[in-house]
Backbone atoms as SQL, in Angstrom:
CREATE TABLE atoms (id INTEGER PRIMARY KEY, chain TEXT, resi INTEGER, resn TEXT, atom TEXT, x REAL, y REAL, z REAL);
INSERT INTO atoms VALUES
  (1, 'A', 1, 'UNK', 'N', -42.754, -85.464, -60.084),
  (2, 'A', 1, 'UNK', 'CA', -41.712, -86.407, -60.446),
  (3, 'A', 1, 'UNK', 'C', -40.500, -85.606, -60.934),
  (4, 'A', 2, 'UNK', 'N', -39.107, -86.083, -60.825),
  (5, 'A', 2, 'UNK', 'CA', -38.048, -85.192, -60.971),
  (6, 'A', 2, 'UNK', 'C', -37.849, -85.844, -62.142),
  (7, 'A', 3, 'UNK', 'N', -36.952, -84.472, -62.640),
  (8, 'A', 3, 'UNK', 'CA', -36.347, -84.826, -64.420),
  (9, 'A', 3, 'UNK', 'C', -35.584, -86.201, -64.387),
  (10, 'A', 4, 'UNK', 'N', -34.947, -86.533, -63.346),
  (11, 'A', 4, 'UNK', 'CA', -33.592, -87.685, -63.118),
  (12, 'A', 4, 'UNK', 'C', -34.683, -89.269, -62.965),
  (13, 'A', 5, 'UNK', 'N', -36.085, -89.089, -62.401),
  (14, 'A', 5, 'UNK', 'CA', -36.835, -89.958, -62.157),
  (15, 'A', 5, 'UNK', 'C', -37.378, -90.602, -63.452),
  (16, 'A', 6, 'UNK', 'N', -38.121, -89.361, -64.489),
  (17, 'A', 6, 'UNK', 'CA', -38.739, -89.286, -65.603),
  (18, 'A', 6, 'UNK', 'C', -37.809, -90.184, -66.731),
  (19, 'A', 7, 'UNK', 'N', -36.276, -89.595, -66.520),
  (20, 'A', 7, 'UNK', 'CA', -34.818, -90.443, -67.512),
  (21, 'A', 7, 'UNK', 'C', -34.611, -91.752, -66.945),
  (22, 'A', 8, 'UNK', 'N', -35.092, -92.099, -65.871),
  (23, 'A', 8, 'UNK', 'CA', -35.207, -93.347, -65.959),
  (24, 'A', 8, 'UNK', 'C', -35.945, -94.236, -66.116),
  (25, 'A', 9, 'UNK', 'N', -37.176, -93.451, -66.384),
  (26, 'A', 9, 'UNK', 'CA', -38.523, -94.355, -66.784),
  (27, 'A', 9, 'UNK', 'C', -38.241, -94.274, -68.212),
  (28, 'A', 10, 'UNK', 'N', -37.949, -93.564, -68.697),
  (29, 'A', 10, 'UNK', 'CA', -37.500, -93.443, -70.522),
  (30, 'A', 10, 'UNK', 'C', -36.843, -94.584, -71.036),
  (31, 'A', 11, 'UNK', 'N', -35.222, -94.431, -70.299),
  (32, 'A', 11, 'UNK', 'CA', -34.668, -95.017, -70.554),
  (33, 'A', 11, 'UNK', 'C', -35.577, -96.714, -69.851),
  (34, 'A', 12, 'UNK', 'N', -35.920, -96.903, -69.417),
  (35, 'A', 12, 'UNK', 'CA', -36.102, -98.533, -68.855),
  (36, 'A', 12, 'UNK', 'C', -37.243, -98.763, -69.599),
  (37, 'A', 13, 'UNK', 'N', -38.706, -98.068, -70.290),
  (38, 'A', 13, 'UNK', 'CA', -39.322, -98.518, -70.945),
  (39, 'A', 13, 'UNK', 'C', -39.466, -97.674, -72.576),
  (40, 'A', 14, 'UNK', 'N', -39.304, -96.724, -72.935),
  (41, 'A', 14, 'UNK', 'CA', -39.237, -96.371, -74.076),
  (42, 'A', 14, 'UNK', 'C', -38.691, -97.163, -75.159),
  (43, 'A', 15, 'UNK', 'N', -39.719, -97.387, -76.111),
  (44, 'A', 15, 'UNK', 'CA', -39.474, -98.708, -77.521),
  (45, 'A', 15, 'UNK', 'C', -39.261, -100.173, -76.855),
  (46, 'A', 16, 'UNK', 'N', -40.266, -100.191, -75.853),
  (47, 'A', 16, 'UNK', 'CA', -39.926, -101.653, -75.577),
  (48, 'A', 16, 'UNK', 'C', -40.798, -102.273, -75.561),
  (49, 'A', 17, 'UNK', 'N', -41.337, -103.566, -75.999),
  (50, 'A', 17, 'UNK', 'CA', -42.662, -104.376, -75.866),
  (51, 'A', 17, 'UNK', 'C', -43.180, -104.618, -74.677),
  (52, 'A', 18, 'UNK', 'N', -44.564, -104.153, -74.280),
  (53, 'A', 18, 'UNK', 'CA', -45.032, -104.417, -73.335),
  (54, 'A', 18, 'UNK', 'C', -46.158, -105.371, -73.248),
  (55, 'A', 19, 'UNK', 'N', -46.704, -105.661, -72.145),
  (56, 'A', 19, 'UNK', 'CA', -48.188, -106.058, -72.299),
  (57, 'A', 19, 'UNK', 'C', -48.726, -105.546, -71.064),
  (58, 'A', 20, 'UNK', 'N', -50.304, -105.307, -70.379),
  (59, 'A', 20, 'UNK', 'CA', -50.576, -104.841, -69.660),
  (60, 'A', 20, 'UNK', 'C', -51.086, -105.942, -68.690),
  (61, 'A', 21, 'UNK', 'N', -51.422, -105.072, -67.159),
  (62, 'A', 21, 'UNK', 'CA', -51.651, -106.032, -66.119),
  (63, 'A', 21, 'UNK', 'C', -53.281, -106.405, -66.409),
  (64, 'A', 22, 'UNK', 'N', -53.955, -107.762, -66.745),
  (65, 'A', 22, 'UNK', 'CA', -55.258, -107.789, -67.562),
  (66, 'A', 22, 'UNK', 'C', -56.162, -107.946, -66.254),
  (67, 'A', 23, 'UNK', 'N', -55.579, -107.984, -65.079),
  (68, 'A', 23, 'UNK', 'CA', -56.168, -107.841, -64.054),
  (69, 'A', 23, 'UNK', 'C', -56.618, -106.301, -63.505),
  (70, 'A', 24, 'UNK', 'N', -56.503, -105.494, -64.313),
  (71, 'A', 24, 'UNK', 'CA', -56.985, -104.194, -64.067),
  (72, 'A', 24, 'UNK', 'C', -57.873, -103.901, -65.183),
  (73, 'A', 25, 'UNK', 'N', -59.370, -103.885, -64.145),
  (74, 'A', 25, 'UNK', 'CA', -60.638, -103.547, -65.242),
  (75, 'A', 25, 'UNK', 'C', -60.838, -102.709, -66.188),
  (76, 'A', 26, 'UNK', 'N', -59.900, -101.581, -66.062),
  (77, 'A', 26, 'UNK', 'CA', -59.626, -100.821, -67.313),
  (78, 'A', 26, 'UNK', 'C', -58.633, -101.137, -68.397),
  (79, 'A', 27, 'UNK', 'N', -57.875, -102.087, -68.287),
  (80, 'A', 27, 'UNK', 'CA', -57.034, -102.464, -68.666),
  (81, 'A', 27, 'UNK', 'C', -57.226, -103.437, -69.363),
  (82, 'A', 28, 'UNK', 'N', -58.262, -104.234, -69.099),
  (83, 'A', 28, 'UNK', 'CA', -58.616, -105.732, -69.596),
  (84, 'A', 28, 'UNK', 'C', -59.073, -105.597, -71.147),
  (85, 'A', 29, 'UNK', 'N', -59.372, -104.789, -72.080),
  (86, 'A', 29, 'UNK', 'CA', -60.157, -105.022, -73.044),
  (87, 'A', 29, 'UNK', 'C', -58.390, -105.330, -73.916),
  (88, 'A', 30, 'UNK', 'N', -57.531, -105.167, -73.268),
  (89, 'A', 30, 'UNK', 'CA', -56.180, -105.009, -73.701),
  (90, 'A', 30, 'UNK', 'C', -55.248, -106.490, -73.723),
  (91, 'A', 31, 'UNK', 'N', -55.846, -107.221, -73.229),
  (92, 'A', 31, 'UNK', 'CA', -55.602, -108.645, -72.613),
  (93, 'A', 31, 'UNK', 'C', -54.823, -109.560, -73.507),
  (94, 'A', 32, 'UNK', 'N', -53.227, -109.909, -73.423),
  (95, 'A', 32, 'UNK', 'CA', -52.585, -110.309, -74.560),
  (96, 'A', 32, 'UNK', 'C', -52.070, -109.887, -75.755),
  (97, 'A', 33, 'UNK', 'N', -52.755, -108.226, -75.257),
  (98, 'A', 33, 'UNK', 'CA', -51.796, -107.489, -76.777),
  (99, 'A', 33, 'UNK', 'C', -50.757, -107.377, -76.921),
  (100, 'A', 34, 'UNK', 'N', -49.638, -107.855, -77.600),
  (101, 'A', 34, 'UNK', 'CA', -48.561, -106.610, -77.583),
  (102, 'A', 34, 'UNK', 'C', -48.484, -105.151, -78.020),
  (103, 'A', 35, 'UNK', 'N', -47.980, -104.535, -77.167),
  (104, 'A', 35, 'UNK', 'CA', -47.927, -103.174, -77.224),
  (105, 'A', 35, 'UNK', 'C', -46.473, -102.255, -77.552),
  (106, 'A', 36, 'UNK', 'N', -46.312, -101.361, -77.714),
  (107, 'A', 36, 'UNK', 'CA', -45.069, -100.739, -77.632),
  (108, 'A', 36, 'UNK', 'C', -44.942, -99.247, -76.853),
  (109, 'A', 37, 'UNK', 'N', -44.158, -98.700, -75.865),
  (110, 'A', 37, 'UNK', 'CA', -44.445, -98.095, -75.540),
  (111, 'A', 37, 'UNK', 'C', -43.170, -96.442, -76.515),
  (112, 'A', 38, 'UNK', 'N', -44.012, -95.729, -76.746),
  (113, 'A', 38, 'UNK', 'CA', -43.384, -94.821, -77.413),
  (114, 'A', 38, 'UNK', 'C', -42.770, -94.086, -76.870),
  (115, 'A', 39, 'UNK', 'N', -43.409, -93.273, -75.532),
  (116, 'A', 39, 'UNK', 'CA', -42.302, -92.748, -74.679),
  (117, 'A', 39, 'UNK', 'C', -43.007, -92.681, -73.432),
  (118, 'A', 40, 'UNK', 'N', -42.139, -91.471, -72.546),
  (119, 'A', 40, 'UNK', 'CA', -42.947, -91.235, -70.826),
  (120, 'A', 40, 'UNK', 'C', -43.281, -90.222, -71.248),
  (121, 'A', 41, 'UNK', 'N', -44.539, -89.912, -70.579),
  (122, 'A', 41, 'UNK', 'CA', -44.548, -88.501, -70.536),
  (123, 'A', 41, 'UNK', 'C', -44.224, -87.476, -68.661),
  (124, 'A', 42, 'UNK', 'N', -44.635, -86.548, -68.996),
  (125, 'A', 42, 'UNK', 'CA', -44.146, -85.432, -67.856),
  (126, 'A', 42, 'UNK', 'C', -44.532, -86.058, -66.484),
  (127, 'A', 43, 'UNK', 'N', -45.924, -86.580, -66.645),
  (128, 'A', 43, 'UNK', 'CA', -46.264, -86.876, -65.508),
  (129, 'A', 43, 'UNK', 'C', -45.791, -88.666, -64.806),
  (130, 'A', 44, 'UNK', 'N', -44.961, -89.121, -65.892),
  (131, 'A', 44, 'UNK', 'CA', -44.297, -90.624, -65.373),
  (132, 'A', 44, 'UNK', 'C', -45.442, -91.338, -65.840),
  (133, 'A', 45, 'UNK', 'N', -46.463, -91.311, -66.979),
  (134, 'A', 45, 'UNK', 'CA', -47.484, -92.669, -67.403),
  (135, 'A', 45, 'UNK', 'C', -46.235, -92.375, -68.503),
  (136, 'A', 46, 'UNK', 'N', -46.384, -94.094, -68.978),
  (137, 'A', 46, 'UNK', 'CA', -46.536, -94.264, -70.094),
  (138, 'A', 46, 'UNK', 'C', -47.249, -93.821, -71.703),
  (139, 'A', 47, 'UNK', 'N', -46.844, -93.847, -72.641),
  (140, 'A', 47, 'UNK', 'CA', -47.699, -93.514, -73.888),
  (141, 'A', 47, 'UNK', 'C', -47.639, -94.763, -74.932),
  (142, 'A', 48, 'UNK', 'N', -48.934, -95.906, -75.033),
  (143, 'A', 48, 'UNK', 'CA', -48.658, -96.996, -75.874),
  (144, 'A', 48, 'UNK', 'C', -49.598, -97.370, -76.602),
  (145, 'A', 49, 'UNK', 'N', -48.783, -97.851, -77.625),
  (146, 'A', 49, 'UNK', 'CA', -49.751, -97.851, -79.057),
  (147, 'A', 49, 'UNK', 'C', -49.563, -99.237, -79.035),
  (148, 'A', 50, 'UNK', 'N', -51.109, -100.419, -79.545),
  (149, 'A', 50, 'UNK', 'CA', -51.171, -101.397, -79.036),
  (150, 'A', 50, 'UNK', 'C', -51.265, -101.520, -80.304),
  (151, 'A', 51, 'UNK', 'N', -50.488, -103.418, -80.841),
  (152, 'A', 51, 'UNK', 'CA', -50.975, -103.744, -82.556),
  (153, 'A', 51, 'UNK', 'C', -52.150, -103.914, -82.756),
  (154, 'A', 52, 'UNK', 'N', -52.492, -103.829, -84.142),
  (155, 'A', 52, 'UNK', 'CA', -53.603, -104.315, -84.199),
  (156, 'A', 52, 'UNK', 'C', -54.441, -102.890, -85.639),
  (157, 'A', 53, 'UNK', 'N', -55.343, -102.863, -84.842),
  (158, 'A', 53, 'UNK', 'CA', -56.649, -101.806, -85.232),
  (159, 'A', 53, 'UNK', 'C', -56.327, -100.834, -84.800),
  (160, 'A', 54, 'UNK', 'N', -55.577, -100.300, -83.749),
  (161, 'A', 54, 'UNK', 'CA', -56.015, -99.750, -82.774),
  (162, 'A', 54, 'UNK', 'C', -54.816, -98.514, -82.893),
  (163, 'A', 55, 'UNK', 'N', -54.780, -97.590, -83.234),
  (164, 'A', 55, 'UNK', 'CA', -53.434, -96.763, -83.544),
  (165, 'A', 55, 'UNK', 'C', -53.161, -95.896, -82.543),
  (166, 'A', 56, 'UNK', 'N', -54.272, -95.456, -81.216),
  (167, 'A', 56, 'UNK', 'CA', -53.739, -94.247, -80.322),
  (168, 'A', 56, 'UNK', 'C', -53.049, -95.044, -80.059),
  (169, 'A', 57, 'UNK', 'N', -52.415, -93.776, -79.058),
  (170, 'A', 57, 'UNK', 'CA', -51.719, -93.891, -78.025),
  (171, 'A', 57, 'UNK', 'C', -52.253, -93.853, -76.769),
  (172, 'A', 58, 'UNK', 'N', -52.114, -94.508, -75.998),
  (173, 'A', 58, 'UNK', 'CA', -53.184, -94.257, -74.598),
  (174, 'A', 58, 'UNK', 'C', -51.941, -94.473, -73.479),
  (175, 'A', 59, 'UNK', 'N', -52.646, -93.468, -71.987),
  (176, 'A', 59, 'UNK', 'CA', -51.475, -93.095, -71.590),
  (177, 'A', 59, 'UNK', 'C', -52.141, -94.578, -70.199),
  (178, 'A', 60, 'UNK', 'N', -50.667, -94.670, -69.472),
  (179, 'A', 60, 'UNK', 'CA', -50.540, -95.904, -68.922),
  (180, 'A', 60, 'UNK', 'C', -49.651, -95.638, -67.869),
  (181, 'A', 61, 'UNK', 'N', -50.069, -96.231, -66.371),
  (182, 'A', 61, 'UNK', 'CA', -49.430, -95.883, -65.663),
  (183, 'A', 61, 'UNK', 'C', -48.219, -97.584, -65.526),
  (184, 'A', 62, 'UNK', 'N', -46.722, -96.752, -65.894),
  (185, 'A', 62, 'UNK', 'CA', -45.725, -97.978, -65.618),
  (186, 'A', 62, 'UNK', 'C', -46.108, -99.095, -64.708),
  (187, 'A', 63, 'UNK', 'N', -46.269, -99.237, -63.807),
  (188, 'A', 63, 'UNK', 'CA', -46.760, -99.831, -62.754),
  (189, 'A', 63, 'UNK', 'C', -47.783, -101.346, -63.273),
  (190, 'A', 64, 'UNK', 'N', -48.402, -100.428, -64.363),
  (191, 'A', 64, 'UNK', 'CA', -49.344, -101.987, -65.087),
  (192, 'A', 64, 'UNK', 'C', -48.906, -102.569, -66.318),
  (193, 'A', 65, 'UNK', 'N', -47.790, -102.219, -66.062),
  (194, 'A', 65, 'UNK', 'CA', -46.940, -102.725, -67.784),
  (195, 'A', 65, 'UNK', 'C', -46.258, -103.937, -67.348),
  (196, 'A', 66, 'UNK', 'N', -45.832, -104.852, -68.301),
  (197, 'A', 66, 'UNK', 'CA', -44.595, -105.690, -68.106),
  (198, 'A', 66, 'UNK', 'C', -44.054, -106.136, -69.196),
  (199, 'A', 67, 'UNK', 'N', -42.478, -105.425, -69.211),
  (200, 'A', 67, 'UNK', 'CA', -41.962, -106.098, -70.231),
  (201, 'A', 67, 'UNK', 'C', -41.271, -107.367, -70.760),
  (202, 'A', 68, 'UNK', 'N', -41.810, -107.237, -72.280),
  (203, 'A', 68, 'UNK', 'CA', -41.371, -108.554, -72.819),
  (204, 'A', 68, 'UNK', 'C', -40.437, -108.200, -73.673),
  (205, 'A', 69, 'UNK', 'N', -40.056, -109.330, -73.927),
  (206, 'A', 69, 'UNK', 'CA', -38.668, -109.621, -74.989),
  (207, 'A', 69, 'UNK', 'C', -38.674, -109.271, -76.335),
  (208, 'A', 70, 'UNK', 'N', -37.920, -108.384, -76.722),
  (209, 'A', 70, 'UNK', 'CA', -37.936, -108.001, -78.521),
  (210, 'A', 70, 'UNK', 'C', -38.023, -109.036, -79.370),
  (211, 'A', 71, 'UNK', 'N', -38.526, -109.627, -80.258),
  (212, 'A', 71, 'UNK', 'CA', -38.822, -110.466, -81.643),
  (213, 'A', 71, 'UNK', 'C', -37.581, -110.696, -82.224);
């Protein structure tokens, strides 16, 4: 992925509320959370820390995110 690709995944999801696609079986225990995504990393996933209990960060490929609207 190019540096110019990576700045725009930053910029379009970094600090923004997400939730995940709950139709992906790895994804599902996640179902209705809001999440936030903290940043991209090198390889273009995501890095998001979901409310709750739950404090990692777990990495996420953009693709199963969708964002929602700030509070």
């Amino acid at each position: 992925m190019s540096p110019e690709e990576l700045d725009g995944l930053k910029q379009q999801y970094a600090g923004q509320r997400v939730t995940v696609d709950a139709r992906r079986p790895e994804l599902a225990r996640w179902a209705n959370l809001p999440a936030r995504v903290v940043t991209i990393n090198y390889s273009g996933r995501a890095l998001v820390q979901f409310e709750g209990s739950d404090l990692g960060w777990h990495d996420i490929d953009p693709e199963y995110l969708k964002l929602e609207p700030l509070p």
